[in-house]
ROMAR-459344 format. One line per field, with one value per residue: x, z, y of N, C-alpha, C, O in turn. Coordinates in steps of 0.001 Angstrom, whole numbers. Example, Ala and Ser with C-alpha at 12.3 -4.5 7.8 and 13.67 -1.06 7.14 Angstrom:
# ROMAR-459344
n.xx = (13190/12850)
n.zz = (7800/7080)
n.yy = (-5690/-2250)
ca.xx = (12300/13670)
ca.zz = (7800/7140)
ca.yy = (-4500/-1060)
c.xx = (13200/12900)
c.zz = (7800/7870)
c.yy = (-3300/30)
o.xx = (14236/13409)
o.zz = (8465/8039)
o.yy = (-3319/1138)
***
This chain:
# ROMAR-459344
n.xx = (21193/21086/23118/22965/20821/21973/23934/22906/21662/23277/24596/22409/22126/24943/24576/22190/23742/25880/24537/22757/24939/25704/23714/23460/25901/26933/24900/24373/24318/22047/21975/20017/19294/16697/14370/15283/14888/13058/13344/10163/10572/7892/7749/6071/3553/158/-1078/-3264/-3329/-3467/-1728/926/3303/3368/3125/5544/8986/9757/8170/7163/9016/9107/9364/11453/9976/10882/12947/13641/15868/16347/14201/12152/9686/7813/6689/4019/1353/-2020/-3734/-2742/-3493/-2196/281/3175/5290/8593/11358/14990/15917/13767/13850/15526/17756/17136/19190/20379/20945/23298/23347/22445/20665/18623/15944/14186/11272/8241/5133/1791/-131/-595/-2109/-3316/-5471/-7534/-10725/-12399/-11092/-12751/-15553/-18782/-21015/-23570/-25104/-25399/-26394/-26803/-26696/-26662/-23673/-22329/-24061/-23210/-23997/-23735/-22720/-23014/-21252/-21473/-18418/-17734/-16480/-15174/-14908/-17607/-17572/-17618/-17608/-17836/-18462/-17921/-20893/-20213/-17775/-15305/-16167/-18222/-18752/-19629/-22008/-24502/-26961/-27439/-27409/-29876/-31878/-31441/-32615/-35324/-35869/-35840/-37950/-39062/-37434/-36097/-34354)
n.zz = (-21713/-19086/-17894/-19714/-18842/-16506/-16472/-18113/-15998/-14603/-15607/-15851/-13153/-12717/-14192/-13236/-10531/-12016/-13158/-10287/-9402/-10820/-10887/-8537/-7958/-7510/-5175/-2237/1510/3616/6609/9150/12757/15573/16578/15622/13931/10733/7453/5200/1776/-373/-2832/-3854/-2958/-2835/-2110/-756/-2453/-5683/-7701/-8237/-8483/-6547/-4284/-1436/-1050/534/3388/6688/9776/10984/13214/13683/14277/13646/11765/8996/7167/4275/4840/6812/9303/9944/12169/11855/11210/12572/10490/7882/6225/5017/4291/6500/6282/4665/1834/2478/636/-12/2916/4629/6944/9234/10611/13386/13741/14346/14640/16367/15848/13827/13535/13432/11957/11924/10193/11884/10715/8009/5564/3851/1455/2765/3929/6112/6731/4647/4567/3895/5165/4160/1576/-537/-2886/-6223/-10316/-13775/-15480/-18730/-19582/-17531/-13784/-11030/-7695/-4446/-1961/1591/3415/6655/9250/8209/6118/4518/1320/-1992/-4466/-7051/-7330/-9577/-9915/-10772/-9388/-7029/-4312/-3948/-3410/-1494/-479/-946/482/1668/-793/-1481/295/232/-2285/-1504/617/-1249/-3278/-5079/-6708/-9873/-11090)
n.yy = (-45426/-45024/-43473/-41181/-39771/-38865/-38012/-35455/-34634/-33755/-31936/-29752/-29153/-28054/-26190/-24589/-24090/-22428/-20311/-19259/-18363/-16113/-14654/-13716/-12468/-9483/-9578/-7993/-9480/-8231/-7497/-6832/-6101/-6935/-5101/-2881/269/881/2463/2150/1210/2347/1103/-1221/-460/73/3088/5885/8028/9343/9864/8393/9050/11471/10144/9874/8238/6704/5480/5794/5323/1818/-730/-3804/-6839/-9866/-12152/-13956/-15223/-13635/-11598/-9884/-9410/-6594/-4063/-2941/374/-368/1278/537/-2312/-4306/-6998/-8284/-8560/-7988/-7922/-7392/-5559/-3489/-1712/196/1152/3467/5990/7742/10989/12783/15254/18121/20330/18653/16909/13741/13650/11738/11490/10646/8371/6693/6222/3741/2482/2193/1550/2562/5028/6886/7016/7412/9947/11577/11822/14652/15764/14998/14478/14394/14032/14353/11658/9996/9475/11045/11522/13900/14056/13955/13365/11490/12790/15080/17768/19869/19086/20301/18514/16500/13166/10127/7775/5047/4555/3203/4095/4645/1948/-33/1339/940/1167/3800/5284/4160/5361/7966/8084/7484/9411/11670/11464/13054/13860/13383/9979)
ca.xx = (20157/20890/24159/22895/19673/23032/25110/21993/21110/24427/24997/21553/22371/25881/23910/21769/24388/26716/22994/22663/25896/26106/22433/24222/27548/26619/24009/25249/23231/22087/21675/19238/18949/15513/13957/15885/13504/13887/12117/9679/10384/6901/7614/5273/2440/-755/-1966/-5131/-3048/-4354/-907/2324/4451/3378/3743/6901/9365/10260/7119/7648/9846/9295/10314/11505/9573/11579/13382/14273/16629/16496/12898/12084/8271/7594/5063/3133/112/-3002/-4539/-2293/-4089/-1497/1443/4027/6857/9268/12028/15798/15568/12614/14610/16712/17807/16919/20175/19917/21699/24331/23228/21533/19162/17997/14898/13550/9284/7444/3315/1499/-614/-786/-3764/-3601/-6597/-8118/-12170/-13098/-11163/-13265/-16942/-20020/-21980/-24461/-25621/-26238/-27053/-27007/-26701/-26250/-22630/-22078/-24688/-22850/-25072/-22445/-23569/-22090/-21502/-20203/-17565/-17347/-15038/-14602/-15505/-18423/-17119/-18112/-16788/-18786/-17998/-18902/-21200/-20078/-16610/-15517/-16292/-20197/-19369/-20230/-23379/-25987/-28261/-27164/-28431/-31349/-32034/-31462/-33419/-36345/-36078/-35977/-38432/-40135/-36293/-35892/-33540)
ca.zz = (-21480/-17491/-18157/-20970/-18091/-15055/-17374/-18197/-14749/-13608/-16581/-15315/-11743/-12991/-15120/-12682/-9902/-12189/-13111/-9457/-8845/-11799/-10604/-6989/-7829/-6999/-4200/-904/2254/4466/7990/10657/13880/15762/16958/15186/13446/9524/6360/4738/646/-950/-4676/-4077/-1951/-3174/-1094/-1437/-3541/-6649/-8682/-7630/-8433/-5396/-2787/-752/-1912/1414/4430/8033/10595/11363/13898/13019/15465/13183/10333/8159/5819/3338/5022/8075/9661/10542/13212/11269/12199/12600/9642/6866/5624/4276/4892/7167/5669/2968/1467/2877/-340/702/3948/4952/8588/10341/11411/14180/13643/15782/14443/17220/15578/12789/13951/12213/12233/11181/10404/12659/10266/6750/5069/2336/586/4500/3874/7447/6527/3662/4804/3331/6149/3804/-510/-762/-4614/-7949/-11546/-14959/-16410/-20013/-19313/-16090/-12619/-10397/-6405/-4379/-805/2922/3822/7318/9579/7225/5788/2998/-39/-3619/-5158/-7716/-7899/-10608/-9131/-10918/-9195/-5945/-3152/-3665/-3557/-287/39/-1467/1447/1506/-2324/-1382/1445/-698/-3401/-571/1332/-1976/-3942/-6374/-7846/-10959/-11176)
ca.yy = (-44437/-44142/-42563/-40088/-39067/-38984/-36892/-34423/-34202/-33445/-30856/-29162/-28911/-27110/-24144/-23402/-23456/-20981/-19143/-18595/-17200/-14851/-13641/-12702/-11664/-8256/-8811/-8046/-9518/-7558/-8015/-5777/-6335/-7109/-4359/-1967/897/943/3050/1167/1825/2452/385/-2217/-690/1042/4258/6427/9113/9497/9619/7724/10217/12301/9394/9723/7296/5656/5121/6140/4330/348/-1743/-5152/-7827/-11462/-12490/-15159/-14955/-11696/-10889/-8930/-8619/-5092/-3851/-2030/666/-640/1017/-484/-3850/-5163/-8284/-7363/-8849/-7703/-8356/-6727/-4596/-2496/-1117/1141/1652/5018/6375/8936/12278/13197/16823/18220/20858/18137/15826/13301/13744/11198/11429/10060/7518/6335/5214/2371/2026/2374/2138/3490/6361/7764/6570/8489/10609/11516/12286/15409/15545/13834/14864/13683/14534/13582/10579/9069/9487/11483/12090/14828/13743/14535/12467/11774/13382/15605/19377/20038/18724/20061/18165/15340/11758/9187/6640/3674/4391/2687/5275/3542/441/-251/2503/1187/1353/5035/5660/3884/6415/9111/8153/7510/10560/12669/10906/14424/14091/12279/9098)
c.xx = (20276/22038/23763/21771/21025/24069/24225/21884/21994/25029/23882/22072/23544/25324/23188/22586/25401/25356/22900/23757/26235/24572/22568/25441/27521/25774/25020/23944/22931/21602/21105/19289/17598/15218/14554/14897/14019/12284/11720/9414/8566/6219/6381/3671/1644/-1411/-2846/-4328/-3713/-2993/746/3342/4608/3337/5382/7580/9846/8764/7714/8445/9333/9431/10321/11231/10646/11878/13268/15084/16514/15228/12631/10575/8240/6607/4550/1586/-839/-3820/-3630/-2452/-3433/-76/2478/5335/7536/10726/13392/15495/14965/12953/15455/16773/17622/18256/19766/20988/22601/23661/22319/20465/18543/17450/14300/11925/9236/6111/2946/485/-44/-1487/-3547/-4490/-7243/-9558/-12737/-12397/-12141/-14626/-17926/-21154/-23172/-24733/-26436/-27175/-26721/-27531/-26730/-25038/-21828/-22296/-23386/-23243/-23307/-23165/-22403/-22278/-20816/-19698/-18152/-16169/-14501/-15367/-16532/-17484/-18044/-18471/-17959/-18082/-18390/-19470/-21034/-18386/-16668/-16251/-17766/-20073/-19686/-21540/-24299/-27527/-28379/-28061/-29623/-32599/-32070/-32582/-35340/-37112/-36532/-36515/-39058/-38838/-36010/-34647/-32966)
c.zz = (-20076/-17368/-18959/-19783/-16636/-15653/-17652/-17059/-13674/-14385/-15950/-14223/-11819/-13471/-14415/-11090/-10176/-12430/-11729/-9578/-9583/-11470/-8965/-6979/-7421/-6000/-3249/218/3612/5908/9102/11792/14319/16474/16810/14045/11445/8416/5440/2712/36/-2063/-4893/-3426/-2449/-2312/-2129/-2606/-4948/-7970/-8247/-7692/-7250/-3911/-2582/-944/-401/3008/5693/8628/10967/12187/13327/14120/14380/11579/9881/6733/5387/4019/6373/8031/9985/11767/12303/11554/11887/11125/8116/6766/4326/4689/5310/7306/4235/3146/2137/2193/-373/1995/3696/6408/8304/10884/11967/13616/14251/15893/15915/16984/14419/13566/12949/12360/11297/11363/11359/11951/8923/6058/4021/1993/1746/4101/4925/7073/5320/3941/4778/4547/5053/2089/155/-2092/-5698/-8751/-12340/-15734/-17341/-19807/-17973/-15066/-11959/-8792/-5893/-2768/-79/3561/5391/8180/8382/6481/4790/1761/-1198/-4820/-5831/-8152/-8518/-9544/-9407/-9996/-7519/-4431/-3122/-3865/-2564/607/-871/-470/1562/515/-1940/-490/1145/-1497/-2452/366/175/-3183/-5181/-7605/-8769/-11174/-12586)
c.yy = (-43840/-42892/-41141/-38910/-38448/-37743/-35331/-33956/-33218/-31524/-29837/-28167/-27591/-25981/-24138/-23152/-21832/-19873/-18285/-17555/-16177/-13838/-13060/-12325/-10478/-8437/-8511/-8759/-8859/-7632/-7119/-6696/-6407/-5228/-2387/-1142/1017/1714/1507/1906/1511/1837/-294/-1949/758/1850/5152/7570/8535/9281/8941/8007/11299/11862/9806/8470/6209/6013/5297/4897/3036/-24/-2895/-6057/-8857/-10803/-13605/-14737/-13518/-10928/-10718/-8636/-7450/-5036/-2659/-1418/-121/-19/737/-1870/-4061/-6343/-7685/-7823/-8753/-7467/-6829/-5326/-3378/-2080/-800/1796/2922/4884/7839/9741/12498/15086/17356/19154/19886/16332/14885/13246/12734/11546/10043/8319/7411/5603/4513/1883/1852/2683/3155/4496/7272/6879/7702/8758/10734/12147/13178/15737/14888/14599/13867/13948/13826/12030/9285/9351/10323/11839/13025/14466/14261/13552/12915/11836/14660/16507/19408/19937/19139/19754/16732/14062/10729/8133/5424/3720/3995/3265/4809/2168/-520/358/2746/1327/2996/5754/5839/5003/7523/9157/8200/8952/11939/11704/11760/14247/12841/11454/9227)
o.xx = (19869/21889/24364/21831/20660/24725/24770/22002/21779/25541/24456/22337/23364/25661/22869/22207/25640/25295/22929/23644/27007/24416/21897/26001/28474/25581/26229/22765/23649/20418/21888/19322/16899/16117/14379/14182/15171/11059/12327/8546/8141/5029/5676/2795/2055/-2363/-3065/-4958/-4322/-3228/1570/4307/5661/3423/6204/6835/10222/8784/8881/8513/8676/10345/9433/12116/11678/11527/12629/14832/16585/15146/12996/10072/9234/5892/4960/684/-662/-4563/-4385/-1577/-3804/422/2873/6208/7212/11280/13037/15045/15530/11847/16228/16059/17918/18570/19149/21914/22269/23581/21453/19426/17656/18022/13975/11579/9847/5742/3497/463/991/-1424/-3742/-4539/-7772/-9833/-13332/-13228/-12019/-14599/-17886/-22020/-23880/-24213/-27418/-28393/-26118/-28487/-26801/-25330/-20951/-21381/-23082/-22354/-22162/-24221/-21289/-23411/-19814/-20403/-18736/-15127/-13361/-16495/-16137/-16732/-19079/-19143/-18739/-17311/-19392/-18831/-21486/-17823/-17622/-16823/-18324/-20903/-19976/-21954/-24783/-28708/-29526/-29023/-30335/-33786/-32794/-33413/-36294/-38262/-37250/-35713/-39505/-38958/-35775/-33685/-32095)
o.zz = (-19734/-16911/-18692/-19802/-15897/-15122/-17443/-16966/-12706/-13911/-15417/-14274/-11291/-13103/-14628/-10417/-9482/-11885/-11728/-9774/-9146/-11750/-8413/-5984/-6652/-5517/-3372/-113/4595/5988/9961/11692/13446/16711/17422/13313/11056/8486/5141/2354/101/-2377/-5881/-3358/-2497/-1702/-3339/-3629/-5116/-9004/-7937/-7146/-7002/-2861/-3480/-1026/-532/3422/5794/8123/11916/12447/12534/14969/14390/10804/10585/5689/6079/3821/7106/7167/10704/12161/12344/11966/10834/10592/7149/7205/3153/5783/4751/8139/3139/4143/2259/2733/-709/2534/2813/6875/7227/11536/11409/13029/15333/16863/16313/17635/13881/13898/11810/13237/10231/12483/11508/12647/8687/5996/3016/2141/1566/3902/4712/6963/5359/3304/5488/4826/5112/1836/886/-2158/-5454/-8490/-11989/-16914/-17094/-19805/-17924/-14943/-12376/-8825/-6407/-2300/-382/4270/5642/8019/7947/6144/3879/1410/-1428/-5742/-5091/-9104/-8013/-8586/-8656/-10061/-6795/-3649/-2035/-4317/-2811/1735/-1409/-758/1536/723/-1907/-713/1810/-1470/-2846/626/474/-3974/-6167/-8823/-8456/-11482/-12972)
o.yy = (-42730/-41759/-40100/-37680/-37533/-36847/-34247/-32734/-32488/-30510/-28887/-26966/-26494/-24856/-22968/-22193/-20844/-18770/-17055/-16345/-15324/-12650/-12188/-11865/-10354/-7321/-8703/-8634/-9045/-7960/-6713/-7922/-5894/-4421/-1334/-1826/1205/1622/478/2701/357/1817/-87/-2811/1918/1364/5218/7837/7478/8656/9801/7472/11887/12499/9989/7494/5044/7173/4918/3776/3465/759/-3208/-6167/-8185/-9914/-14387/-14135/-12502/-9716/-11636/-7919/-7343/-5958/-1499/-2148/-733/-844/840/-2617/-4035/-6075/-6661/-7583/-9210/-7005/-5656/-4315/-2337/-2044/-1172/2682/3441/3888/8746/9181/12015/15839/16578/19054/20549/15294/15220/12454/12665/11897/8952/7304/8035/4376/5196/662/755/3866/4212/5398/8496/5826/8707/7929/9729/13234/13060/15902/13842/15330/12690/14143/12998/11207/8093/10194/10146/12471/13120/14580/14908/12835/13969/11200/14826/16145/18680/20846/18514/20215/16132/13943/10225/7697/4560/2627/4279/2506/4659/1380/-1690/91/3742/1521/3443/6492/6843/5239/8263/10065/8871/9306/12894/11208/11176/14380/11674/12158/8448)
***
């Protein structure tokens, strides 16, 4: 029986050593340097757009503070709340130009699901459209909006003292 468990164990060990190596025969590994600036690909990371077809497929420039192995921390801005390490895969050095009229611009931010950026100055009104409550508010920082948003959807889910304030101040209008 010890032989039959010594013989299994050993047979194991072999399929998933050849497993590995038939699941990296093609990688390559890739190696950055520290503090070297790199695009950050987009695959894995949810921003405020609305359809993911109209994000940009690779995220402004990087630096790389550490590694380990295949994974590289970034410094990343201040308003992306999210982990600041990922995998080789998801980079791609920044090579400079030699060209001399072709710059590379990056934007200056990038918001990822960033609450303080979209914070409700104030409800201006409320409807009923096809029985769902909808309010119509003024962002702040930001121009008179028209525009009507369902109220079960996230953009209130932090302003209920807001509502409440609304509903208080304009008490003749029916809930």
């Amino acid at each position: 029986m010890n032989k039959t468990l010594i013989f299994a164990r050993e047979a194991l060990i072999k399929t998933q050593e050849q497993m590995m190596n038939q699941a990296n025969k093609h990688r390559r590994k890739i190696n950055y340097e520290i503090e070297s600036k790199m695009f950050l690909n987009e695959r894995n990371i949810i921003t405020a757009r609305l359809f993911k077809k109209l994000n940009d497929k690779m995220l402004d420039s990087f630096q790389i503070i550490d590694f380990i192995d295949s994974f590289y921390k970034l410094k990343l801005l201040k308003t992306m709340h999210i982990q600041n390490v990922f995998h080789s895969e998801l980079l791609h050095l920044v090579i400079n130009n030699s060209l001399s009229n072709q710059k590379n611009e990056f934007s200056k931010s990038i918001v990822i699901n960033d609450e303080d950026e979209w914070k409700i100055d104030d409800i201006l009104n409320f409807w009923w459209y096809w029985r769902r409550l909808q309010y119509q508010v003024k962002w702040k920082n930001y121009d008179n909006n028209l525009n009507w948003y369902n109220a079960d959807d996230d953009e209130f889910m932090n302003a209920q003292k807001m509502i409440d304030d609304f509903y208080i101040k304009y008490s003749r209008k029916a809930h």
